[in-house]
C-alpha positions in Angstrom: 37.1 83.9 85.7 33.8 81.7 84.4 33.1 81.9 81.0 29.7 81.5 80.0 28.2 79.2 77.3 28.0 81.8 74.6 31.0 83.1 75.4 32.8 79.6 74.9 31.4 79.2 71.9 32.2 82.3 70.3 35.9 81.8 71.1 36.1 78.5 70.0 33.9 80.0 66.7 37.0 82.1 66.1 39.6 79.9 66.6 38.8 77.6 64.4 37.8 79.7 61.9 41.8 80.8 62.2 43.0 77.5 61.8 40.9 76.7 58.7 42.0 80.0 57.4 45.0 79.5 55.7 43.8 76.3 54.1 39.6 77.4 53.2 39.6 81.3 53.3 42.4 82.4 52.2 42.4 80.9 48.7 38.8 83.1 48.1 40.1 86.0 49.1 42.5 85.7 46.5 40.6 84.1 44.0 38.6 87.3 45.1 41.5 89.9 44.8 42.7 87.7 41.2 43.1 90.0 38.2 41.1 89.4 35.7 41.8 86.4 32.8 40.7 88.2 30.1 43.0 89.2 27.3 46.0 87.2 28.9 48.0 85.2 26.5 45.9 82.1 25.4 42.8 83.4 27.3 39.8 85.0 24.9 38.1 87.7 26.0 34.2 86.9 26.7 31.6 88.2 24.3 29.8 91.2 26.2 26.5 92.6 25.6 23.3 94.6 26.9 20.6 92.8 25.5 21.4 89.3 23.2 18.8 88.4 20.7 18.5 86.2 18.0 17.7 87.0 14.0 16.4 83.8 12.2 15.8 83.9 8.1 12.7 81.6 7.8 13.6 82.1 4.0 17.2 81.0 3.9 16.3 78.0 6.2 13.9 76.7 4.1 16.3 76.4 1.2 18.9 74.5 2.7 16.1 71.5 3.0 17.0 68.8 5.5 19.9 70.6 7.1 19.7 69.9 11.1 23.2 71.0 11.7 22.4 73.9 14.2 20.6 71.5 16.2 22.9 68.7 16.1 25.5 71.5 17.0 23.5 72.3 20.1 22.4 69.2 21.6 26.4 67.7 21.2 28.0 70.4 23.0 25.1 70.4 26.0 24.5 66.7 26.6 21.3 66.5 25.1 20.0 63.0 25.2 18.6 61.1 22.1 16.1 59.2 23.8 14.0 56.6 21.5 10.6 57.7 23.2 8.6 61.2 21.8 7.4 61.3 25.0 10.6 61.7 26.9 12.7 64.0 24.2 14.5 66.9 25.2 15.3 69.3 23.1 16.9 73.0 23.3 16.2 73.9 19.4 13.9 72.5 17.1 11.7 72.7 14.2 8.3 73.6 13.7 5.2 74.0 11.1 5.5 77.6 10.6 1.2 77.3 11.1 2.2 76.2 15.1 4.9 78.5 16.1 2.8 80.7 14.9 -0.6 80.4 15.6 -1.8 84.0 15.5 0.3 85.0 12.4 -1.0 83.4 9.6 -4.1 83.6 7.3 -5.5 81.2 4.2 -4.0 83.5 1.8 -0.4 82.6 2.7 2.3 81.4 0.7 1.5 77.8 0.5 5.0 76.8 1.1 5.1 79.1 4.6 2.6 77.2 6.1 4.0 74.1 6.0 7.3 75.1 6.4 9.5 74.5 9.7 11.1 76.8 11.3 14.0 76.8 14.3 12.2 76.7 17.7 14.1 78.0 20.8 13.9 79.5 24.1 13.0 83.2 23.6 14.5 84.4 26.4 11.9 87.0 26.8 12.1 90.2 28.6 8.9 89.4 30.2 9.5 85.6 31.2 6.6 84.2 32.9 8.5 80.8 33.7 10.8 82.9 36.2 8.2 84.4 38.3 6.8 80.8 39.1 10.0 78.9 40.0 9.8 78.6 43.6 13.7 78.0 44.0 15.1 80.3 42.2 16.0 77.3 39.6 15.8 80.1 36.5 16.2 83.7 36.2 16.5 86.5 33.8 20.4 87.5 33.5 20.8 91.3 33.3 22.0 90.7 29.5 18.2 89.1 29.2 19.6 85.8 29.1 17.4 83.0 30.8 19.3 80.9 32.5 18.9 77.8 34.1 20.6 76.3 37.7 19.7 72.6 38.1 21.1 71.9 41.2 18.0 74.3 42.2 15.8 72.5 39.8 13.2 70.3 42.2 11.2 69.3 38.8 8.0 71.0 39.6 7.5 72.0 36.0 5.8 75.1 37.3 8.4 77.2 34.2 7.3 74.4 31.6 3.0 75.1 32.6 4.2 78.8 32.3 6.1 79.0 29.2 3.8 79.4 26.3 6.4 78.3 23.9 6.9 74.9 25.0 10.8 75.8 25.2 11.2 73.8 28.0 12.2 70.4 28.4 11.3 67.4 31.5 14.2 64.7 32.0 11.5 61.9 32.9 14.5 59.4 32.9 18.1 59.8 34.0 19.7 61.4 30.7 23.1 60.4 30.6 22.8 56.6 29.3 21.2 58.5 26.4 23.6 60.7 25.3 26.1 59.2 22.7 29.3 61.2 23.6 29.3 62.8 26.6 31.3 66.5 26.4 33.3 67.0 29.6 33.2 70.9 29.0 29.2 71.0 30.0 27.1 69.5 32.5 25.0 66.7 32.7 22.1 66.8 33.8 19.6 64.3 35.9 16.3 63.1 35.9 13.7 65.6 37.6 15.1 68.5 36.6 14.1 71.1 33.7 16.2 72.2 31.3 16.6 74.4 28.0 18.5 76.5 25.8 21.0 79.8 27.4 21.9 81.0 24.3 24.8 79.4 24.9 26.0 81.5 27.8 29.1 79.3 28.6 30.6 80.2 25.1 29.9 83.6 25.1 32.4 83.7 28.8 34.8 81.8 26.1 34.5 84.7 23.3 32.2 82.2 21.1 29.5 82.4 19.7 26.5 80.6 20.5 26.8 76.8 18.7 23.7 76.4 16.8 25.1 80.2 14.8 28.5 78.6 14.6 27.2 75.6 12.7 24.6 77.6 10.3 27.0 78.2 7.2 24.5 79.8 5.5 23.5 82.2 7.5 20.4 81.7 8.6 21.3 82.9 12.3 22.2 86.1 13.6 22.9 86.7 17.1 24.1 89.8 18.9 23.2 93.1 21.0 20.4 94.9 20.4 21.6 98.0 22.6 24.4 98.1 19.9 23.3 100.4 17.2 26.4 98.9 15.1 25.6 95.5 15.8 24.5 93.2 12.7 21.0 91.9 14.4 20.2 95.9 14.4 21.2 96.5 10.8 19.2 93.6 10.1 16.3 94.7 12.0 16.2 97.6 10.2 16.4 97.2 6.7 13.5 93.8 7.0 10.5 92.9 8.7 10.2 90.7 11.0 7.7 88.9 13.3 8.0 87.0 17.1 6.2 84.6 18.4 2.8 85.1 20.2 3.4 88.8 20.7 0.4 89.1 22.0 1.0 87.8 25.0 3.3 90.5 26.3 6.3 88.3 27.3 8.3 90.1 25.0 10.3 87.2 23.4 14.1 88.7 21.7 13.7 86.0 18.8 13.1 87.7 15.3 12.2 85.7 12.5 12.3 87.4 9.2 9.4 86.5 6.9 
């Protein structure tokens, strides 16, 4: 009997989908059907939440005068590059005058010291983040937790998110990073010129049961992080008992970074 082109090609579709099966589908439906890693011996358990956020003390900070450890914390552990040139840094936290991070927050009857002080800039992975409606690839998105995340393998270095973001928590690599970073950490990607990037509240540790490294550095406590949905959490006892402001509120983009004043 003839067999027709589409025919043909359907059954040779099939078979070699059966040969490759043993060797290419066969391991995903397993890894598919694996238990989960969790709580197995030498395994931690990931840290889980509804809704991260971060709680920064603008007043502790300020005391411990000079201290970058949070930010040298951060940029080892995710390949930041140390370039030489203002104009092509990268950064994932920072400092800033207090007067520019928060523009529409201030008054000339201020605390002398408040206006000129600096205070630890981030991504504030906002529950209204314009920067993921204008990526045309996808490249960032808003993680059910509220994390922002960031895929730079999508990344095709528009800089639509940076124009967008009215934090300017977003970083360009106008040069390929990696001769620029002083010890490269196998455990985290590099990444490569053209492509955004910023911080994810450290959403590899958190799959590892750590916390974020900039809070894991801070020894005096100057950083909180946790669940907001948690009533029992220690960013919502914190937010309760003491005020606390966020950048540019106005602006509706709802940023889940509280700085306590």
């Amino acid at each position: 009997m003839a067999v027709n082109r589409r025919r043909f090609c359907r059954i040779a579709g099939l078979s070699v989908l059966g040969l490759a099966g043993g060797s290419t589908l066969a391991p995903r439906a397993q890894e598919d059907r694996a238990e989960p890693t969790a709580g197995k011996a030498g395994v931690a358990e990931p840290i889980i939440g509804s809704r991260w956020a971060m709680v920064v003390d603008i007043n502790a900070c300020r005391r411990e005068e000079g201290c970058r450890d949070c930010i040298a914390a951060c940029h080892r552990v995710h390949n930041v590059p140390a370039f030489e040139s203002p104009k092509d840094e990268v950064k994932w936290i920072w400092k800033e005058q207090y007067a520019e991070a928060f523009p529409t927050q201030r008054h000339d009857y201020m605390e002398d010291h408040l206006l000129h002080d600096e205070v630890l800039v981030f991504c504030n992975h906002c529950d209204n983040p314009p920067c993921t409606r204008v990526c045309p690839t996808q490249a960032t998105w808003r993680r059910e937790d509220g994390i922002v995340m960031m895929d730079w393998h999508r990344c095709i270095g528009c800089r639509y998110c940076i124009a967008a973001c009215p934090y300017g928590s977003r970083s360009f690599n106008w040069r390929d990073p990696r001769p620029f970073v002083k010890e490269i950490d196998a455990e985290f990607p590099t990444r490569t010129r053209g492509v955004v990037e910023k911080c994810t509240f450290c959403d590899e540790r958190l799959a590892k049961g750590q916390l974020p490294a900039c809070v894991e550095a801070c020894t005096s406590g100057c950083l909180k992080f946790g669940d907001l949905e948690d009533p029992d959490s220690e960013v919502r006892g914190i937010l309760r008992e003491r005020h606390a402001i966020r950048r540019k509120p106005g602006l509706g983009t709802q940023p889940q970074v509280y700085y306590l004043v």
